[in-house]
N, C-alpha and C positions, 0 to 999 in steps of 0.2 A: 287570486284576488289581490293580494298583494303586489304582483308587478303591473296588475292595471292600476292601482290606486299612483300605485309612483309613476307610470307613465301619463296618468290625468295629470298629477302634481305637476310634475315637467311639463305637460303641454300650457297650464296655470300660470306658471312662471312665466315660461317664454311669452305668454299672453301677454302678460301683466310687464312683466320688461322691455317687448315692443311696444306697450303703449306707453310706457314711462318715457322711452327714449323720442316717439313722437311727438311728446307734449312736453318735452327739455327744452326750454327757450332761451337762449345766448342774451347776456345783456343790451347787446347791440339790433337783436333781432327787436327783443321786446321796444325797445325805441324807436326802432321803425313802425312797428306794428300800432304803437300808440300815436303815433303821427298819422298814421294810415287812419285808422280810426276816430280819431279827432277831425278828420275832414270827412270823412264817411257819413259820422254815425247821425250828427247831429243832424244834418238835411233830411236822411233815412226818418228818425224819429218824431220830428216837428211836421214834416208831411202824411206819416199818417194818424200822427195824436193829432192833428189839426181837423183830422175829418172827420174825427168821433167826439170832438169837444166843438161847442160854442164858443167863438171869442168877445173877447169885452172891447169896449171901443178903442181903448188902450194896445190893443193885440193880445192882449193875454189872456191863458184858455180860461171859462166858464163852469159848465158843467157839460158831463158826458151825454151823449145824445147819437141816437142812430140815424137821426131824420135826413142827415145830406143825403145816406143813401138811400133811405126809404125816398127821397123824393127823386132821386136817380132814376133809380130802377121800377115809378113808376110813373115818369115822365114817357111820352112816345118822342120827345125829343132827343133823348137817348137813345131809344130802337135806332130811331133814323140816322141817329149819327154812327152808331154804333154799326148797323148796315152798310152805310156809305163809307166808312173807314176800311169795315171788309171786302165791298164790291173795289172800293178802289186800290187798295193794295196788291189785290189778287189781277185785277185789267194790269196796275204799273208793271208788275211783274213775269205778263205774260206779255206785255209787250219788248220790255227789256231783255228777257231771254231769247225772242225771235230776230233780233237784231243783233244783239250780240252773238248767239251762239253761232247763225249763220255766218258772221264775221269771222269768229273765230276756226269755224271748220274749212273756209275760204284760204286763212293766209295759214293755219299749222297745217292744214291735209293737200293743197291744190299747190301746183305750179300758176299761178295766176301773177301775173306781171305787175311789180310794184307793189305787192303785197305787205311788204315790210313797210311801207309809210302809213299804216293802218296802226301800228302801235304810236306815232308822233300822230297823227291824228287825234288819237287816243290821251296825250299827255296835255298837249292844246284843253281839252275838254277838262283837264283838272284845276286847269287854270284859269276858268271861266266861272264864278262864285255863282253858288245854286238858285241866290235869288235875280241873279242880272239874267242867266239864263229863262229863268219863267218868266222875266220881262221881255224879253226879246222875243217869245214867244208869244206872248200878250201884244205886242207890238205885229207882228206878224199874223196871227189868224184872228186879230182884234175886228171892230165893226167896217173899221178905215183900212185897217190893213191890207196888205198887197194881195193875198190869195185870195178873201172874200171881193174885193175888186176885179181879180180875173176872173174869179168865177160870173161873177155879175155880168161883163163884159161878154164874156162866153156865152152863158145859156140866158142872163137875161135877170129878168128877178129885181123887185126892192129890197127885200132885208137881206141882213145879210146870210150865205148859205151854210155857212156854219157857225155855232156857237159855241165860242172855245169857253165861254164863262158857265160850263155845266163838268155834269161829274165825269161823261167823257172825254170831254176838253181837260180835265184834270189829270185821267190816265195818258194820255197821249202826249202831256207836256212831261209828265214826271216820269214814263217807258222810257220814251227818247233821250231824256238828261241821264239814264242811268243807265244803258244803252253798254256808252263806253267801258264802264265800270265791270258790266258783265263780260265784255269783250275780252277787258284783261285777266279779269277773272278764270272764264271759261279757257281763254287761251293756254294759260298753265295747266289748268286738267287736260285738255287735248295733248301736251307737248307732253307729260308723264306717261299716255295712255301707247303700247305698244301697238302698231301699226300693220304688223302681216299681216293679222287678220283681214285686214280691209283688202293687203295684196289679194292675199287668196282670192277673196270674194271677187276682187275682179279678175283677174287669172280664168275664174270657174265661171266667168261672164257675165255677172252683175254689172252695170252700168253706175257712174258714179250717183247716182242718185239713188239708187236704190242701195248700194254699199252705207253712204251715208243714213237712209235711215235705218237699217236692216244691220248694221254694224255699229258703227261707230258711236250712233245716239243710243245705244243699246249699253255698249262700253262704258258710256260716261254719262249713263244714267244717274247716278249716285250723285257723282259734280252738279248735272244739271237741275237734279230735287232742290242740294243743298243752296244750290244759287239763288231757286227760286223762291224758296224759304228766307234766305238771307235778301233778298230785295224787298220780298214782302215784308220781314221787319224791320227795314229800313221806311217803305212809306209809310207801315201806318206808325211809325213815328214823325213821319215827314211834316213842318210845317210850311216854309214856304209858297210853294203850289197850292193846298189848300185853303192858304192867309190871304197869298192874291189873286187866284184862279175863284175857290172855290166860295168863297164870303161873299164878293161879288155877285157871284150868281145864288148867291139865297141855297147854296150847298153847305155843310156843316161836315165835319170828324171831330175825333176827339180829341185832336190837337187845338184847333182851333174854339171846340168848346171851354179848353185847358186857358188858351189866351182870353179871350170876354170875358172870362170870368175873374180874372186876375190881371188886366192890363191899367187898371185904373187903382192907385194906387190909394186913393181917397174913400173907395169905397169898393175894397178888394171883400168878395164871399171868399173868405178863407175855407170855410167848411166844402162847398162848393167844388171849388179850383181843387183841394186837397181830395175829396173823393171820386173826382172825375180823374186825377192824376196816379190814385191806387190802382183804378179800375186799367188806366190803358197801361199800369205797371206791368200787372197781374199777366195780362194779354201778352205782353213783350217776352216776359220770365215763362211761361207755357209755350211762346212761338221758338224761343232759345234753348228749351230742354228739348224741344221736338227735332231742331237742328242738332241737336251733340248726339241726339238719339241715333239719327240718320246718319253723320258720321262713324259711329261707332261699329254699323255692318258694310262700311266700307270697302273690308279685306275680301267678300264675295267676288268683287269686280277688280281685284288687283290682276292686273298682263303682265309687268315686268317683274322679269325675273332676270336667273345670273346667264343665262342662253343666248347671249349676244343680242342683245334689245336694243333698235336702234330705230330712229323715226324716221318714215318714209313720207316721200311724196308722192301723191298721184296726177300722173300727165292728165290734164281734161282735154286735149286738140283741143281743134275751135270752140268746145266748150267757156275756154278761160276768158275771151273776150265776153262772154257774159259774167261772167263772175266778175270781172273788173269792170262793171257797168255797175253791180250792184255794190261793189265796193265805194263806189266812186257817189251813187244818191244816196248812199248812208252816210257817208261825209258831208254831202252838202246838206241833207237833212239834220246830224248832229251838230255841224261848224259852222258851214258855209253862210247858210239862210241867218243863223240866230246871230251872230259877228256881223256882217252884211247890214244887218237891219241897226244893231245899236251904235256903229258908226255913221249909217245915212242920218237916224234922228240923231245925234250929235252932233255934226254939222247943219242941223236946221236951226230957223231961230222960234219955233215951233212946229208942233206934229201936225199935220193935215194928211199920212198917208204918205206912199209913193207915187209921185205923178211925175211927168216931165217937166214941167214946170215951177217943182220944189227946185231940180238941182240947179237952178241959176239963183236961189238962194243960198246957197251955201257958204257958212262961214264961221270963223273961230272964237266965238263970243263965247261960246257956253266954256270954251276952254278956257278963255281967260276968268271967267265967273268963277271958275270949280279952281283954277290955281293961285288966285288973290286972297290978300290975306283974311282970317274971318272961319267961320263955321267952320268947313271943307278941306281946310288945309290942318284945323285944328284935329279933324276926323279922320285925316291921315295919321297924322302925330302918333296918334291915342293909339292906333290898331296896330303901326310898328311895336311901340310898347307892349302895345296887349298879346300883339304872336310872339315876340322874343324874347320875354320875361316868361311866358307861358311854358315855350319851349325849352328855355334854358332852366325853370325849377322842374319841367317833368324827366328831362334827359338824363343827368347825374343821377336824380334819386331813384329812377328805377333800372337803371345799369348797376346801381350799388343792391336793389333789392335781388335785380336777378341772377347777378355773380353770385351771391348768398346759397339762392333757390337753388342753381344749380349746380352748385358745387356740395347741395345737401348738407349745410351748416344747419345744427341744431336748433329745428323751429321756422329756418325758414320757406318751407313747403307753405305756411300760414302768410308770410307775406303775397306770394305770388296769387292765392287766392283770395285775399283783403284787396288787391289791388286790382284784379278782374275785376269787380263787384260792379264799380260805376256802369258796366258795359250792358248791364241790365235796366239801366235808366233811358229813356227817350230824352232828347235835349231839354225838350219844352218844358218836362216832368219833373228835373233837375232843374232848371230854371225856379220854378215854382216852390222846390224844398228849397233852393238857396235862399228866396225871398221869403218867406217867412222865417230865413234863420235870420239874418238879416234887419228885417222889422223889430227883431226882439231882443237884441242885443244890447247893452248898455252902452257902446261904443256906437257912435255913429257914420259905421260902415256901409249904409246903403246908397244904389249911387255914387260911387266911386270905384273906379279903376281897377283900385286893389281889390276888392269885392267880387269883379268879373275875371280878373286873374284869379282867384282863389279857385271860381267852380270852373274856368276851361282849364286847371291844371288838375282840378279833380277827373275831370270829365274825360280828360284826355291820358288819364295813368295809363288801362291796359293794352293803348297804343307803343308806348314808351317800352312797358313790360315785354307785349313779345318779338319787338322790334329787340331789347336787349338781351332777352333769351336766346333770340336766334344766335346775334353774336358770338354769347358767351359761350353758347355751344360748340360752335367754331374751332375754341381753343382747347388744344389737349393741356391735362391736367399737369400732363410732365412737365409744362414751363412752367407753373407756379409751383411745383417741387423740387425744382432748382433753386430758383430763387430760395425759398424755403430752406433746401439744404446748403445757403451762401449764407445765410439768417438773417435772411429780409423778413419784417416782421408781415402782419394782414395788409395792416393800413398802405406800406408800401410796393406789396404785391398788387393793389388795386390800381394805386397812382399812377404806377412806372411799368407795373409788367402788363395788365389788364387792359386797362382805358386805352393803351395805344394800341391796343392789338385788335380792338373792337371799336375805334375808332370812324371806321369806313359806317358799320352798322347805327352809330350814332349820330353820324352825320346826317344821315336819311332819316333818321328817327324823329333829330330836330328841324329839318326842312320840312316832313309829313306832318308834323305838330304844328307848324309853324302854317302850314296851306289850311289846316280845316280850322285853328283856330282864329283866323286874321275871314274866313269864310262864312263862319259861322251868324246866324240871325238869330234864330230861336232860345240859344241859352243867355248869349247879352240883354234880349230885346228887355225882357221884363226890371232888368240888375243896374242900366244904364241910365245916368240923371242928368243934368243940364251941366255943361262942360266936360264929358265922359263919351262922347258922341262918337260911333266905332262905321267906318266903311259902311259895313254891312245893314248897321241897322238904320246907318242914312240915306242906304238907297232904297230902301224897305218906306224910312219915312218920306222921300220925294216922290216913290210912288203913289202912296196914298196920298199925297197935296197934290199931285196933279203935275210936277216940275217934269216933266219928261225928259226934256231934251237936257237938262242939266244931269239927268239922271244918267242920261246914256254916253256925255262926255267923262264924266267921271267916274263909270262903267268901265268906258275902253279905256283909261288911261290907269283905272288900276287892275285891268285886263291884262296888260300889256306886263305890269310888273310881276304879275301874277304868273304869266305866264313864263319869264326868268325862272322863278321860284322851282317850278312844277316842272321845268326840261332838269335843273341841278338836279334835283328828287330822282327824276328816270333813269339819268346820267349814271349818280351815285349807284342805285340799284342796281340796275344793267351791268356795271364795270366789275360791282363785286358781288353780285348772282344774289342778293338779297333780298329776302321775302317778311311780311308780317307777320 
């Protein structure tokens, strides 16, 4: 009895001493952590004490009250959005994977010719901003647009034969936008996944189609769940497409239930905006544990091993001329058509459609309109600012959290996961905790620059984070224990030995910060006030005025810069094998 008593005691100890030393917090940690938190907590808490309190005309809370949700949850306007959010994220997503995946099993598994211009394909489409693309597509299978015209011309018919302004027209704009994303995605699971197997299968006479689905989609089954889970939580966070696809057509989700509700700043339902924003929270944080879930029995389907693992190609013969046919309408369906169209209406001096008879109108007014001085130029200004102030406070500070992280400085395992946190927010939903922190503040920071800098550098830490994880990973320990035994103190091991070694990974970190947040509509839209006016959310507002062809000059021309941006990104990536 005695030696079990002393080996509980011991086990007690070492209990109680591992968790001592887990919760030892270094003074430098605890300083990040309180910075971490000071931008966290306050949106977190204002957005859902906001939906259990009444506010007073002032903004400030009332008394407590369950009725936002009681009249949520027994509105059928909620079923239906709450439906239509579901139907639609689950069609985005099954369209996304059917194009990209096949994409992807085309240029990692096939000899198919030219195959590799399918990832510049690929980078092109990162540099196309989410909202100009639904416009181009709205431009395209709109009433006037070119396809309902040939269709007309074809079989005949007065209305037009398709209506892209419904919930289908919603999946088919927001699959194909994300399309790419899957491509590159899916690509990397194929390039990790070992290859004999598929030899054999054809070796033992399987045909590559049946290899393909009997193998391969078998192998990267796991990739392709977690893909399609991660698109899905991507749309129904998505607002663009359903702000100008889906409103239009008398569709609703609950993004855009999130925006009516909160877009009028005169007479914002705080309670409203704030419990419709818990709810699609909720949804997001359930859709995100089901993903880590699914990763986690990942090692089932691990192929490589230490046995000479090496990826193979499969010769299609004349098969490959099809494959490079279908390479070739997935391009012109993700680039061709939608770029095509925003340069035609740019050179018009209004939209009528494509006819023959537009292109001897053609001319460069709208460009002079969109580069003289005034609004437009000011709206460039602002979103330079707002991507490379954005960029350059999230870069340093989570290279400095994640140096910390993993080098397992005492406490900072607590940074890496404070600064995850945001990635459970939908933009729109953050948007909405920003503004009411904002509204309430004694300072009057709303509508201002630095206001929309605050929540895209929030928004955008866990990007920062494992973009700097990866880096720091990179580096073996023994170069900062040199330093260390020359007696280089922290602060100089980070300056001179760290930062340059991890340098390549930072680079990409702040070019990929710098593309979504200079992209971005749904977290400025609500934050931005008169003089503050960003890219994004100007072409969001020239849509709704009606300005098209103004819209689609200064579309491509921040198309074009856009797409600079996004070949560095690939560039850097690719040169030093870099991942998120």
């Amino acid at each position: 009895m005695a030696v079990l008593h002393e080996t509980g005691a011991a086990m007690w100890a070492g209990r109680t001493r591992s968790w001592r030393e887990r919760w030892r917090l270094s003074p430098l940690v605890v300083v990040l952590a309180a910075i971490l938190l000071i931008l966290i907590l306050p949106p977190t808490l204002y957005l859902v004490v906001t939906s259990f309190f009444s506010t007073r005309p002032d903004g400030s809370f009332d008394q407590f009250t369950l009725r936002f949700y009681q009249q949520l949850f027994s509105s059928p306007y909620f079923a239906a959005s709450l439906g239509n959010t579901v139907v639609y994220a689950i069609g985005s997503a099954l369209v996304a994977i059917v194009l990209g995946v096949v994409q992807a099993l085309i240029v990692e598994r096939t000899n198919t010719p030219g195959r590799r211009y399918v990832f510049l394909g690929a980078v092109v489409s990162l540099g196309i901003p989410h909202v100009l693309y639904t416009v181009a597509w709205l431009l395209l299978l709109g009433r006037t647009g070119p396809v309902n015209t040939l269709i007309a011309s074809v079989f005949g018919g007065d209305g037009p034969a398709f209506n892209v302004y419904s919930l289908w027209g919603m999946i088919l704009v927001e699959g194909v936008g994300f399309a790419p994303l899957t491509f590159l995605l899916m690509s990397a699971v194929l390039r990790s996944t070992d290859a004999s197997f598929e030899e054999a299968a054809l070796m033992a006479g399987a045909g590559p189609l049946k290899t393909f689905r009997s193998i391969t989609l078998r192998l990267g089954l796991p990739g392709v769940l977690a893909l399609m889970l991660l698109i899905g939580i991507r749309a129904f966070e998505s607002f663009e497409v359903p702000a100008l696809v889906g409103l239009a057509g008398n569709v609703t989700v609950l993004t855009t239930n999130i925006y009516q509700s909160s877009k009028n700043i005169g007479a914002i339902n705080f309670g409203e905006s704030g419990a419709y924003s818990v709810c699609l929270l909720l949804v997001v944080v359930l859709l995100l544990a089901w993903h880590n879930r699914l990763a986690g029995h990942a090692n089932q389907f691990q192929t490589i091993t230490g046995k000479g693992y090496r990826p193979r190609i499969i010769d299609l013969g004349s098969w490959r001329y099809f494959t490079v046919t279908i390479l070739f309408a997935i391009f012109l369906l993700a680039i061709v058509l939608p770029v095509a169209i925003l340069v035609f209406t740019s050179l018009m001096p209004f939209y009528e459609g494509v006819t023959w008879e537009s292109f001897s109108r053609f001319s460069l007014e709208n460009y002079h309109a969109i580069l003289a001085p005034g609004a437009f130029r000011d709206s460039i200004a602002n979103t330079f600012l707002l991507g490379i102030a954005t960029a350059t406070l999230v870069v340093p500070f989570t290279a400095l959290c994640a140096w910390l992280a993993v080098r397992r400085h005492p406490g900072a395992w607590l940074l890496d996961q404070i600064a995850m946190a945001p990635l459970v927010f939908p933009a729109i939903v953050m948007s909405v905790a920003f503004l009411h922190v904002y509204v309430n503040l004694p300072i009057p920071l709303y509508g201002t620059l630095l206001s929309v800098i605050i929540a895209s550098a929030v928004r955008y830490l866990p990007y920062g984070m494992r973009y700097a994880y990866a880096g720091v990973l990179q580096i073996h320990v023994d170069l900062e224990d040199a330093a260390t035994t020359s007696g280089a103190g922290r602060a100089f091991i980070f300056v001179r030995v760290v930062l340059p070694l991890i340098a390549p990974a930072l680079i990409s970190c702040w070019l990929f910060v710098f593309l979504l947040t200079v992209q971005s509509v749904s977290l400025p839209l609500l934050l931005v006030g008169p003089g503050t006016e960003l890219i994004a959310v100007t072409l969001f507002d020239l849509w709704q005025n009606g300005q098209v062809t103004e819209l689609a000059a200064m579309g491509v021309l921040w198309m074009c810069f856009m797409l600079v941006v996004s070949t560095a990104f690939h560039v850097v990536t690719r040169r030093y094998q870099l991942s998120a």
